[in-house]
MOPAC internal coordinates of N, CA, C and O (Angstrom, degrees):
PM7 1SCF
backbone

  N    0.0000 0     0.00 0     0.00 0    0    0    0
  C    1.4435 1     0.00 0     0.00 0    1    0    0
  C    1.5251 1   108.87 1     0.00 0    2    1    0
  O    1.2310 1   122.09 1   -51.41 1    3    2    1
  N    1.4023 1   113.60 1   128.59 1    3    2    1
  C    1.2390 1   107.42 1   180.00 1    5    3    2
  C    1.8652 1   118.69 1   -83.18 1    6    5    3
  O    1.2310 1   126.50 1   -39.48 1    7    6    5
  N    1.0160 1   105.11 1   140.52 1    7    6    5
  C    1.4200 1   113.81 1   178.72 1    9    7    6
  C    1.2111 1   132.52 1   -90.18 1   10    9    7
  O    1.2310 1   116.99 1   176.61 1   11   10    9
  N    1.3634 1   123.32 1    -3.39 1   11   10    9
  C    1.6010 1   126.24 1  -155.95 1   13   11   10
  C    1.4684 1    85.48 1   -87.24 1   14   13   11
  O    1.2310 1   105.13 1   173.58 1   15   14   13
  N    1.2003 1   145.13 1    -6.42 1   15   14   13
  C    1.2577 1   131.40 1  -158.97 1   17   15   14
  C    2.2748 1    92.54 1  -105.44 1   18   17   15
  O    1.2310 1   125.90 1   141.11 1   19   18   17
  N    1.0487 1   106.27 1   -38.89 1   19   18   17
  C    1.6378 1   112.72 1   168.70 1   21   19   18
  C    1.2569 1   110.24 1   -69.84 1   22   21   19
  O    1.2310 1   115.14 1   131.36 1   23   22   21
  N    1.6164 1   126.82 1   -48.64 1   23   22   21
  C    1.7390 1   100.68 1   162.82 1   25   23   22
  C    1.0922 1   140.10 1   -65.13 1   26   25   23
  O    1.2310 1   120.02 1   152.29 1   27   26   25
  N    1.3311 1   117.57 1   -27.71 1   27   26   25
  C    1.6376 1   123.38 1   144.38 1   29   27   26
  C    1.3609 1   129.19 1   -11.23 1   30   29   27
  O    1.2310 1   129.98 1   103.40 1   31   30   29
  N    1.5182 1    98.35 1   -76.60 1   31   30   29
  C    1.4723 1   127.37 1   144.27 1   33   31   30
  C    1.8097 1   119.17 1    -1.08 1   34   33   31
  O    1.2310 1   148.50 1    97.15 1   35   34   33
  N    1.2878 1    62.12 1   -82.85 1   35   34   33
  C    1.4399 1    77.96 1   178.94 1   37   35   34
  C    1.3990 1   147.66 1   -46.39 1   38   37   35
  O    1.2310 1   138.22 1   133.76 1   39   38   37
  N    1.5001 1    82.30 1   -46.24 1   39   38   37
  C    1.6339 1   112.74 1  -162.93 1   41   39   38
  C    1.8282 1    91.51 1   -76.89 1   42   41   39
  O    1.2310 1   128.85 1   134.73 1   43   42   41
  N    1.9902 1   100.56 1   -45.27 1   43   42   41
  C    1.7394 1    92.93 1   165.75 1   45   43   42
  C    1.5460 1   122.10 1   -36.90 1   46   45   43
  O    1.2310 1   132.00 1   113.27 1   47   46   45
  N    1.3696 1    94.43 1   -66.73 1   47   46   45
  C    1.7330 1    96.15 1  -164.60 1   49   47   46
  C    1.3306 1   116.58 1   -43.11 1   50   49   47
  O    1.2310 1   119.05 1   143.24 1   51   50   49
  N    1.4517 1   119.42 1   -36.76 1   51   50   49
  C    1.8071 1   126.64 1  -177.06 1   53   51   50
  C    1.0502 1    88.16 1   -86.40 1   54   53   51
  O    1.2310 1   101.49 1   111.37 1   55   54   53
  N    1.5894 1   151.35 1   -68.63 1   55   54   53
  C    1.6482 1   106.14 1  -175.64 1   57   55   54
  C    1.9444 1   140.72 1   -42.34 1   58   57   55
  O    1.2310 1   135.58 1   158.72 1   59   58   57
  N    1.2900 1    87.45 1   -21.28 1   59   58   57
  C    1.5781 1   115.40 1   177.47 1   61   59   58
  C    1.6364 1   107.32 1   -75.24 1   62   61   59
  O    1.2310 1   121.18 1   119.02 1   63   62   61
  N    1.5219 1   115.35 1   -60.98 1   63   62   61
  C    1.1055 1   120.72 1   166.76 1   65   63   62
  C    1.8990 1   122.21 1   -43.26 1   66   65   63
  O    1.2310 1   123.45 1   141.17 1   67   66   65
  N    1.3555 1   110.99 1   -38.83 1   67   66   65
  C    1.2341 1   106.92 1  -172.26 1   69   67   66
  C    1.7260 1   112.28 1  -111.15 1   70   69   67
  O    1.2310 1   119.52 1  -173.18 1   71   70   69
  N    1.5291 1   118.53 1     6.82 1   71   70   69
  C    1.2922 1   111.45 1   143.65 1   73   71   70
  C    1.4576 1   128.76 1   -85.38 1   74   73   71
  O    1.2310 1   126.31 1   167.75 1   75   74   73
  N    1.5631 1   105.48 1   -12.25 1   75   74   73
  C    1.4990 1   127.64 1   176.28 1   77   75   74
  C    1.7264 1    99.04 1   -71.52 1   78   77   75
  O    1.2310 1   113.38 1   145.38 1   79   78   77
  N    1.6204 1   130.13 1   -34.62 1   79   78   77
  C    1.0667 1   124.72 1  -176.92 1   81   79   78
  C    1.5053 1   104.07 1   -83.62 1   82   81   79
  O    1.2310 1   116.73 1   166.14 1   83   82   81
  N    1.1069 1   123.83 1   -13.86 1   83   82   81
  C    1.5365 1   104.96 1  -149.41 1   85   83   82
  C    1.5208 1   125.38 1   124.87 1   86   85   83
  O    1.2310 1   113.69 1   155.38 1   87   86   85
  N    1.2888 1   129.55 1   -24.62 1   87   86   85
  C    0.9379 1   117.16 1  -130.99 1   89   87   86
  C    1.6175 1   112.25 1  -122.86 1   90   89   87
  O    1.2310 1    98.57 1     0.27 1   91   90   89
  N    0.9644 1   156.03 1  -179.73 1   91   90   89
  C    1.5877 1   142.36 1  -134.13 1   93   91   90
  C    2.3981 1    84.21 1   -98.05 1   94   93   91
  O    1.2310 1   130.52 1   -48.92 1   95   94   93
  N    1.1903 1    97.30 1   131.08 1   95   94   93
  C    1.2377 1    89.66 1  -167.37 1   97   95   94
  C    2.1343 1    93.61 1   -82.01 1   98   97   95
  O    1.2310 1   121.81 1   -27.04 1   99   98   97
  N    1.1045 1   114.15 1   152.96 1   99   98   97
  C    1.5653 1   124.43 1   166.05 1  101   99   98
  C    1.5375 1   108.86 1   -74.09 1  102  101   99
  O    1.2310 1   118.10 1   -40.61 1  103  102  101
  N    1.2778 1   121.23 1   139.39 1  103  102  101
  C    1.1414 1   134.89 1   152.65 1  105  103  102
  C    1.5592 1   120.41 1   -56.41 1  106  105  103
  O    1.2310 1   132.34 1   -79.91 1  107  106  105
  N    0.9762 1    93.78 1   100.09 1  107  106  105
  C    1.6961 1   119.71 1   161.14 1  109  107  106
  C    1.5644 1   102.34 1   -13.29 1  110  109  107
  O    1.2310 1   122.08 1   -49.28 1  111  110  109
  N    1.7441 1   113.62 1   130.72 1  111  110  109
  C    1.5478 1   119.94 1   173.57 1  113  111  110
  C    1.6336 1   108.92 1   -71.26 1  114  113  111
  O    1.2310 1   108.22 1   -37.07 1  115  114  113
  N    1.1422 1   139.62 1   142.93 1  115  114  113
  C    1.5338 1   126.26 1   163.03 1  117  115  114
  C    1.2590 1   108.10 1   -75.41 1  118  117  115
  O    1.2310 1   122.01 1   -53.11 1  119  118  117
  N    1.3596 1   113.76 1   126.89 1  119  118  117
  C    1.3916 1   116.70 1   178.20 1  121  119  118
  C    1.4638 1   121.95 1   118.43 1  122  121  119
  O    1.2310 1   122.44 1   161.95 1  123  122  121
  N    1.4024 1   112.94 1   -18.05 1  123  122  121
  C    1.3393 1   109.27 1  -166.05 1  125  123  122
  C    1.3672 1   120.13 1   -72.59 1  126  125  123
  O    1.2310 1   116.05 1   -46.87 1  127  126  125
  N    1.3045 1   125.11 1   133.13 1  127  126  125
  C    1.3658 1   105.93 1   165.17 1  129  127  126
  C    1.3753 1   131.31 1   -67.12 1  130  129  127
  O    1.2310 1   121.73 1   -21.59 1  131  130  129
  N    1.5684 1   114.29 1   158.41 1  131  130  129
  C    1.7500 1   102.94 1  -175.75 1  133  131  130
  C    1.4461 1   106.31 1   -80.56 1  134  133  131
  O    1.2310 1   120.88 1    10.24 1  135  134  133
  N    1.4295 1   115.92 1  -169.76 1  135  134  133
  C    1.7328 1   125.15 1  -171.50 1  137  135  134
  C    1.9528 1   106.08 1   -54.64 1  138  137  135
  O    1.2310 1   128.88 1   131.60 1  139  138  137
  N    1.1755 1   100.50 1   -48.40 1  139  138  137
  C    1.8548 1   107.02 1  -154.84 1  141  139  138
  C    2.1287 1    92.19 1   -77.36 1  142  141  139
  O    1.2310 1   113.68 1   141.87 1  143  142  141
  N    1.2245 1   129.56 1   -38.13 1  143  142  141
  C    0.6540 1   122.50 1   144.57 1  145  143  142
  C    1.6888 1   146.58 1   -15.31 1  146  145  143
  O    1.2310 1   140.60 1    84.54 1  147  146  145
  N    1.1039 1    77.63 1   -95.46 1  147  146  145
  C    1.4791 1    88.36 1   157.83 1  149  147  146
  C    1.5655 1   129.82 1   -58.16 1  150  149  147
  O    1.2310 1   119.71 1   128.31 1  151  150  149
  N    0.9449 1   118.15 1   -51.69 1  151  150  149
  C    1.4758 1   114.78 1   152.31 1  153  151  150
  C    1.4518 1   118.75 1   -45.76 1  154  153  151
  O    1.2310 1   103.99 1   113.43 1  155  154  153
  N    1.0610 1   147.11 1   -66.57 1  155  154  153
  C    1.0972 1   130.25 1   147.66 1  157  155  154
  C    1.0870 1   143.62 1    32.97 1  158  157  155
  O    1.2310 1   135.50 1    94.69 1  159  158  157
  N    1.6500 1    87.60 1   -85.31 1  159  158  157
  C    1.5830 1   115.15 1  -167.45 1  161  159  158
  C    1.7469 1   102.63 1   -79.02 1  162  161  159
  O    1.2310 1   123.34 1   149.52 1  163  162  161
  N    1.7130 1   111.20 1   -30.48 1  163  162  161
  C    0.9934 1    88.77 1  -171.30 1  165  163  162
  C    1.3078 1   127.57 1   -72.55 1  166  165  163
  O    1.2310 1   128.80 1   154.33 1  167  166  165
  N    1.7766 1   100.64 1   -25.67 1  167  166  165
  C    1.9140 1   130.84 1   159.29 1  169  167  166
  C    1.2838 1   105.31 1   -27.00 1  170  169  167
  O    1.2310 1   113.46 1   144.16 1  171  170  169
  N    1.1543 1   129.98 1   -35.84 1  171  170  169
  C    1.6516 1   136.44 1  -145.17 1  173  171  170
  C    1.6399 1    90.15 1  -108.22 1  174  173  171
  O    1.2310 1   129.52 1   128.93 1  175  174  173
  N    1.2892 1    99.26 1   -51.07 1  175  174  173
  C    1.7810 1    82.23 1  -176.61 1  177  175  174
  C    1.3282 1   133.58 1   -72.67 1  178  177  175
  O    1.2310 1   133.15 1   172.36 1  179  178  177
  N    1.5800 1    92.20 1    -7.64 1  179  178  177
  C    1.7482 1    98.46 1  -177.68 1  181  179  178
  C    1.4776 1   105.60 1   -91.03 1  182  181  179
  O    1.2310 1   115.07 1   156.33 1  183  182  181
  N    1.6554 1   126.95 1   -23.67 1  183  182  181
  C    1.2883 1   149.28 1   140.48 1  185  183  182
  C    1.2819 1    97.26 1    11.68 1  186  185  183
  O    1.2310 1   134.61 1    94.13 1  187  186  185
  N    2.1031 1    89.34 1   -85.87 1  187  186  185
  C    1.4031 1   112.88 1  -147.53 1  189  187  186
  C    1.3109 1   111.03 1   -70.80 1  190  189  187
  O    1.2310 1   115.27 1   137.75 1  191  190  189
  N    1.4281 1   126.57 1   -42.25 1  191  190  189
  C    1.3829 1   132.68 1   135.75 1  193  191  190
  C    1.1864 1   100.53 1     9.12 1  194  193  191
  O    1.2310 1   128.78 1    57.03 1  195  194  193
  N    1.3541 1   100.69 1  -122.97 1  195  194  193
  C    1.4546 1   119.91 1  -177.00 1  197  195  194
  C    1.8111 1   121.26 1     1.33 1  198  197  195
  O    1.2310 1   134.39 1   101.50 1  199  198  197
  N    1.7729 1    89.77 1   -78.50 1  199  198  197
  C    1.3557 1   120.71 1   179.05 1  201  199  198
  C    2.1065 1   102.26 1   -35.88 1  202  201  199
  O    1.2310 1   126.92 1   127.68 1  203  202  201
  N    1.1648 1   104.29 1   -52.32 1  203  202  201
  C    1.4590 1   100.17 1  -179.53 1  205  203  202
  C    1.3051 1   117.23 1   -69.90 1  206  205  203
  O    1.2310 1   116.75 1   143.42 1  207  206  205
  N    1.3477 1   123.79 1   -36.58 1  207  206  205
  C    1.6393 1   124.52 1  -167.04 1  209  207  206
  C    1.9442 1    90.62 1   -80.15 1  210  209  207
  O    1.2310 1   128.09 1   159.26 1  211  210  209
  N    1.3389 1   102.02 1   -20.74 1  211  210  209
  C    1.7007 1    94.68 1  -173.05 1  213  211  210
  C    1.6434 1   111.00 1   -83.03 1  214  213  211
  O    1.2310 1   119.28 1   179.96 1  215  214  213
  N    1.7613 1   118.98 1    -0.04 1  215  214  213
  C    1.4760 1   130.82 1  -159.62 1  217  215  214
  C    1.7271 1    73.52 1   -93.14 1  218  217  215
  O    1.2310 1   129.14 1    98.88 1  219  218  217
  N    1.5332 1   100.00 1   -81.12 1  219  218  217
  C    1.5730 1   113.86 1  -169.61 1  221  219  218
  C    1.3885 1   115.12 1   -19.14 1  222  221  219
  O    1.2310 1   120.25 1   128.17 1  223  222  221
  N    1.6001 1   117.13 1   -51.83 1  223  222  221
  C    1.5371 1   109.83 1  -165.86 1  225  223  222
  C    1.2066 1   112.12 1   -79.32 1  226  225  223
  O    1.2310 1   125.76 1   167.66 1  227  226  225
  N    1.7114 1   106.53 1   -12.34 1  227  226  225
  C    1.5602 1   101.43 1   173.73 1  229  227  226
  C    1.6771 1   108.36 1   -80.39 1  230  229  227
  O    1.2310 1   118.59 1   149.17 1  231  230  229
  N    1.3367 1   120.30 1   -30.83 1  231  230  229
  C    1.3560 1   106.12 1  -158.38 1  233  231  230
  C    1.6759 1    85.79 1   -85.48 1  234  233  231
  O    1.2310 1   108.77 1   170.14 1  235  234  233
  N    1.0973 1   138.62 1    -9.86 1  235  234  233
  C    1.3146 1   123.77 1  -178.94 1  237  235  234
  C    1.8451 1   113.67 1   -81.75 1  238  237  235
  O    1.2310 1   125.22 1   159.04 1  239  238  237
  N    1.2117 1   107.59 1   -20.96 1  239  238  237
  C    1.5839 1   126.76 1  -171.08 1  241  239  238
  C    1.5369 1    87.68 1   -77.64 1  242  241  239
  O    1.2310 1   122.28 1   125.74 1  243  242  241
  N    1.5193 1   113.25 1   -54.26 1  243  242  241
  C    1.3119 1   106.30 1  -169.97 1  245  243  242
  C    1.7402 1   108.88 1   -71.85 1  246  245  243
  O    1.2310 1   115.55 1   172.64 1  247  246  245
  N    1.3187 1   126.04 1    -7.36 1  247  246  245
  C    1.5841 1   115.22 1  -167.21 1  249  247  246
  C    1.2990 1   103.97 1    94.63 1  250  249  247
  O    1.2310 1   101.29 1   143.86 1  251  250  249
  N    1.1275 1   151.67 1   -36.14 1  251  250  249
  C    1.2986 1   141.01 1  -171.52 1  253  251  250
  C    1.5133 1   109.23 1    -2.75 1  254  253  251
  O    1.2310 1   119.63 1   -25.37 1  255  254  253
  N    1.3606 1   118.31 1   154.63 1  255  254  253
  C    1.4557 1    93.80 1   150.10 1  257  255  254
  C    1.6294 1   116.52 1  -133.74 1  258  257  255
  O    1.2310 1   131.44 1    13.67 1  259  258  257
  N    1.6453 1    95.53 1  -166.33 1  259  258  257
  C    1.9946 1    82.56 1  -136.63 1  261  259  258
  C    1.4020 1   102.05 1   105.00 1  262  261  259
  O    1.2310 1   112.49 1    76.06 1  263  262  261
  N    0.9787 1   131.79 1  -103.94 1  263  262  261
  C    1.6589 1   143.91 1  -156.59 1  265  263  262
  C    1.4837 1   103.99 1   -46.90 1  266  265  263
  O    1.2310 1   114.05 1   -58.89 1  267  266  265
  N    1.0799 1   128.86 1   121.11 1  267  266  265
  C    1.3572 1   135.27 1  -165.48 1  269  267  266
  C    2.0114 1    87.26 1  -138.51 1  270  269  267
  O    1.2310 1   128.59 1   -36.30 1  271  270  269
  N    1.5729 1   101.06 1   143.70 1  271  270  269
  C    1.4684 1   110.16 1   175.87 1  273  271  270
  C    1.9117 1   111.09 1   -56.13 1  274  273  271
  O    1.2310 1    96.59 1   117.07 1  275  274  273
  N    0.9589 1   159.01 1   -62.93 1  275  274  273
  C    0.9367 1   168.43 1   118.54 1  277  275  274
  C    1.7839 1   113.71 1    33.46 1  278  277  275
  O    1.2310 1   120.48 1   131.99 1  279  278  277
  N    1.5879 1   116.69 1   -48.01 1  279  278  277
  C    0.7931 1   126.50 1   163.55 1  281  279  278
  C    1.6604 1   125.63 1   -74.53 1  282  281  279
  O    1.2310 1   128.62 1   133.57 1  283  282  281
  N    1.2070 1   101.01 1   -46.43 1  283  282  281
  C    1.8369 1   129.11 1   166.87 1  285  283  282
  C    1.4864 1   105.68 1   -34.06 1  286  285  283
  O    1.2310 1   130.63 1   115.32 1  287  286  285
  N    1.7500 1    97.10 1   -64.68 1  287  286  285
  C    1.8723 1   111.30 1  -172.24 1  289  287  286
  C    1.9178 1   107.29 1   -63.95 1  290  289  287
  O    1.2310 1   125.94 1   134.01 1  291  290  289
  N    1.1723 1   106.18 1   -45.99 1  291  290  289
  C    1.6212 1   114.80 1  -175.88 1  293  291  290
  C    1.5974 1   106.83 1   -47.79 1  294  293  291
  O    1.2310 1   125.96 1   136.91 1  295  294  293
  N    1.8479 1   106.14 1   -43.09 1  295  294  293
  C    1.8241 1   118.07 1  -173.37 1  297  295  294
  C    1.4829 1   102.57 1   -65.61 1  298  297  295
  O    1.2310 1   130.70 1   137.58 1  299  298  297
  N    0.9354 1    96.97 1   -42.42 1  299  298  297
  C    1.5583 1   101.07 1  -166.28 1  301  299  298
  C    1.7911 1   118.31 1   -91.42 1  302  301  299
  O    1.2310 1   123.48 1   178.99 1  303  302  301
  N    1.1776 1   110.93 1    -1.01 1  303  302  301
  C    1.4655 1   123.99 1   157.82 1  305  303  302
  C    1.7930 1   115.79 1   -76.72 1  306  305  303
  O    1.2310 1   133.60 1   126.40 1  307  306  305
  N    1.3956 1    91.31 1   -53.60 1  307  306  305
  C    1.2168 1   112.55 1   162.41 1  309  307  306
  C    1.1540 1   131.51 1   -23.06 1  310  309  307
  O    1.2310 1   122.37 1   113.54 1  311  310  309
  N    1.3203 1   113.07 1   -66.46 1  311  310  309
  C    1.5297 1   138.24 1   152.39 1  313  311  310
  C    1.2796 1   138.59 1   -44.32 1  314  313  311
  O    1.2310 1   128.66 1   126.82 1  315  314  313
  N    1.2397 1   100.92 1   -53.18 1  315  314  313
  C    1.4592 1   110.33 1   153.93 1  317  315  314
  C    1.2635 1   134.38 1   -63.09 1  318  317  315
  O    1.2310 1   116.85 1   159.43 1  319  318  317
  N    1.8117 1   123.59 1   -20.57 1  319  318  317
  C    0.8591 1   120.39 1   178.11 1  321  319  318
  C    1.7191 1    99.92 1   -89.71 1  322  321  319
  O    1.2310 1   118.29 1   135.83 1  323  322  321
  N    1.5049 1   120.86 1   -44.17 1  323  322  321
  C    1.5202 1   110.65 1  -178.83 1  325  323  322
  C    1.5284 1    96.98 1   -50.50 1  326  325  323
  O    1.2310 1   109.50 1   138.28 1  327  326  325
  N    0.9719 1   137.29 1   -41.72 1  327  326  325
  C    1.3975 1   114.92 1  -162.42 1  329  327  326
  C    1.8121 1   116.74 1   -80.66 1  330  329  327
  O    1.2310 1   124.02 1   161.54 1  331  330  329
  N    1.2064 1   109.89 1   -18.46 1  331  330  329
  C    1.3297 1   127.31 1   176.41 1  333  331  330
  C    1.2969 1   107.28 1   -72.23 1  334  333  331
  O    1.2310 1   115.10 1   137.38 1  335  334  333
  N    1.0527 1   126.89 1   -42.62 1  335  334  333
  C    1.4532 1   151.93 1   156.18 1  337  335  334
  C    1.5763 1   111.58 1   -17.07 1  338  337  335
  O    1.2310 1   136.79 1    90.40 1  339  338  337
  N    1.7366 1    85.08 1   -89.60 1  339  338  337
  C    1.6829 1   109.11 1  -167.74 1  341  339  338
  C    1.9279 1    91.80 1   -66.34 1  342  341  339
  O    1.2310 1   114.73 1   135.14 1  343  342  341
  N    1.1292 1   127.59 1   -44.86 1  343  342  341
  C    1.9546 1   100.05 1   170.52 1  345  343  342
  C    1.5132 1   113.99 1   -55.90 1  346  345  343
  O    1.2310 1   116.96 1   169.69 1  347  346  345
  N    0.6338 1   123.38 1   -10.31 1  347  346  345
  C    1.2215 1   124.18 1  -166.69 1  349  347  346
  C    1.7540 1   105.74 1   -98.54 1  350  349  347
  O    1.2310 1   117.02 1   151.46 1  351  350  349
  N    1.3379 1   123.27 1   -28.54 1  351  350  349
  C    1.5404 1   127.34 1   167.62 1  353  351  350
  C    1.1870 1    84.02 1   -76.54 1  354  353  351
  O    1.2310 1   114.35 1    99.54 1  355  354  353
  N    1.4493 1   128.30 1   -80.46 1  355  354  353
  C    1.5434 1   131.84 1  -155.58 1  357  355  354
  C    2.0690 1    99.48 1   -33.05 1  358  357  355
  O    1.2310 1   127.50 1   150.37 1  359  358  357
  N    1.2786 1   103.17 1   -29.63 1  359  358  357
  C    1.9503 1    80.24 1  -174.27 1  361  359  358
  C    1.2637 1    82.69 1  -115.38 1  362  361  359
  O    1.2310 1    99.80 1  -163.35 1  363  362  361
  N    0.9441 1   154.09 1    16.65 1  363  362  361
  C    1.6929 1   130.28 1   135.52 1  365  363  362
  C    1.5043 1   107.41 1   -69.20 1  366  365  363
  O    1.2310 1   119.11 1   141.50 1  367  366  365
  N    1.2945 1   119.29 1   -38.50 1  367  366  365
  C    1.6517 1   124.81 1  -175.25 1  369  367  366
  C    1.5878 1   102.39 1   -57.22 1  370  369  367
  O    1.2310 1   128.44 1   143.30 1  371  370  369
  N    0.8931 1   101.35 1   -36.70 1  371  370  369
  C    1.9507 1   114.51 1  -158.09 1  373  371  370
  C    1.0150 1   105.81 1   -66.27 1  374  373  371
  O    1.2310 1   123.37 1   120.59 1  375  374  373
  N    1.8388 1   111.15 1   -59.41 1  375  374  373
  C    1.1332 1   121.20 1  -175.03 1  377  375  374
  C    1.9208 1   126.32 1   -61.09 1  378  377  375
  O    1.2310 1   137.91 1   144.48 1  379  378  377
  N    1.7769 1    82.91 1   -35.52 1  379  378  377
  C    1.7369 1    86.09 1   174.19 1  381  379  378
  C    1.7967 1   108.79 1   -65.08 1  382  381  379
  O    1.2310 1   111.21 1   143.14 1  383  382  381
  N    0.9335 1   134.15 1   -36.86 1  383  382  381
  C    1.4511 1   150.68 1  -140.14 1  385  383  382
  C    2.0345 1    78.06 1   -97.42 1  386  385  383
  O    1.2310 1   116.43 1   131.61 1  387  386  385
  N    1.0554 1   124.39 1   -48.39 1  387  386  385
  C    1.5731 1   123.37 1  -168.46 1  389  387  386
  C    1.5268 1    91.26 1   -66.06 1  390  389  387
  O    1.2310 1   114.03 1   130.28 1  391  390  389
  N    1.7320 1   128.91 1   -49.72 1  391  390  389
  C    1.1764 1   108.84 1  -154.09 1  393  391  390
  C    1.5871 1   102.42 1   -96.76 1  394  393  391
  O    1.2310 1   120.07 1   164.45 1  395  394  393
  N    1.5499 1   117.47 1   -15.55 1  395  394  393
  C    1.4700 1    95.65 1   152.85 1  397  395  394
  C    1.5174 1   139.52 1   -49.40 1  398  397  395
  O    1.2310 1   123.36 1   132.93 1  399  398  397
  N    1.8975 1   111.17 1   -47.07 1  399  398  397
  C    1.2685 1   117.38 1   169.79 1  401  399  398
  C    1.7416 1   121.51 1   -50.73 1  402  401  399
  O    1.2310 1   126.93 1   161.69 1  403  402  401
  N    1.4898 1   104.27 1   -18.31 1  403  402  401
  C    1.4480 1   103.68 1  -163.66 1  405  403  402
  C    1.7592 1   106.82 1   -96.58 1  406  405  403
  O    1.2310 1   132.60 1   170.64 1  407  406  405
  N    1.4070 1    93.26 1    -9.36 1  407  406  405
  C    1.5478 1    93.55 1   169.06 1  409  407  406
  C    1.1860 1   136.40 1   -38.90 1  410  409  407
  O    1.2310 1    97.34 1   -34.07 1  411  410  409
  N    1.0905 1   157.91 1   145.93 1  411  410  409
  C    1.1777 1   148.46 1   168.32 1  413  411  410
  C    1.9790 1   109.23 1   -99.49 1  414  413  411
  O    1.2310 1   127.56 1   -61.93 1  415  414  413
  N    1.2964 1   103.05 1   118.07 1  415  414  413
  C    1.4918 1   112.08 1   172.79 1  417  415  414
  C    1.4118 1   129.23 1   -70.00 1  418  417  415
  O    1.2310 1   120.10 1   180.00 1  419  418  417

C-alpha cells in the first residue's frame, strides 16, 4: 500500500495543528495533494486490492487454471490487511481532526 498519500495527511494535520496553537505556520510542500484527494486515492487502492483478491477466489472456485490456493490465501490476506489498515488511519485521522477542533484559540 502506498503511503505518500497518508504522510501528506499527515504532515496537513500538524501544519493545522500548529497554526491552531500559535505557532510560526510551515511552508506548504509543492505538490501535495489536499485531504479529499488523497483520501481518495487511498479508497481506490484498497478498492483494487480487494477487487483482485475477489477475481482470484473466483477463478479458483471456478477451477481456472493458474490459480493455485496459496496464491488465493496471500490476495485475500492482502486485502484484509489494506483494509484493516486504512480504518485504522481513518480513526487516527478522526481523532487528530477531533483534537484539533477542540483546541482552544
Amino acid at each position: 500500500m502506498n503511503t505518500t498519500g497518508i504522510d501528506q495527511l499527515l504532515s496537513q494535520l500538524t501544519a493545522t495543528a500548529a497554526a491552531a496553537a500559535g505557532k510560526s505556520q510551515p511552508q506548504p510542500v509543492a505538490g501535495t495533494a489536499d485531504f479529499a484527494t488523497a483520501l481518495q486515492g487511498a479508497i481506490e487502492q484498497v478498492r483494487t486490492v480487494q477487487n483482485h483478491a475477489s477475481t482470484q477466489a473466483e477463478d479458483f472456485q471456478l477451477g481456472k487454471p493458474g490459480v493455485n490456493v496459496q496464491e488465493v490465501m496471500v490476495s485475500l490476506q492482502k486485502a484484509s490487511l489494506s483494509f484493516q489498515t486504512m480504518v485504522q488511519v481513518r480513526n487516527k485521522l478522526t481523532a487528530a481532526y477531533q483534537d484539533v477542533m477542540n483546541m482552544q484559540v
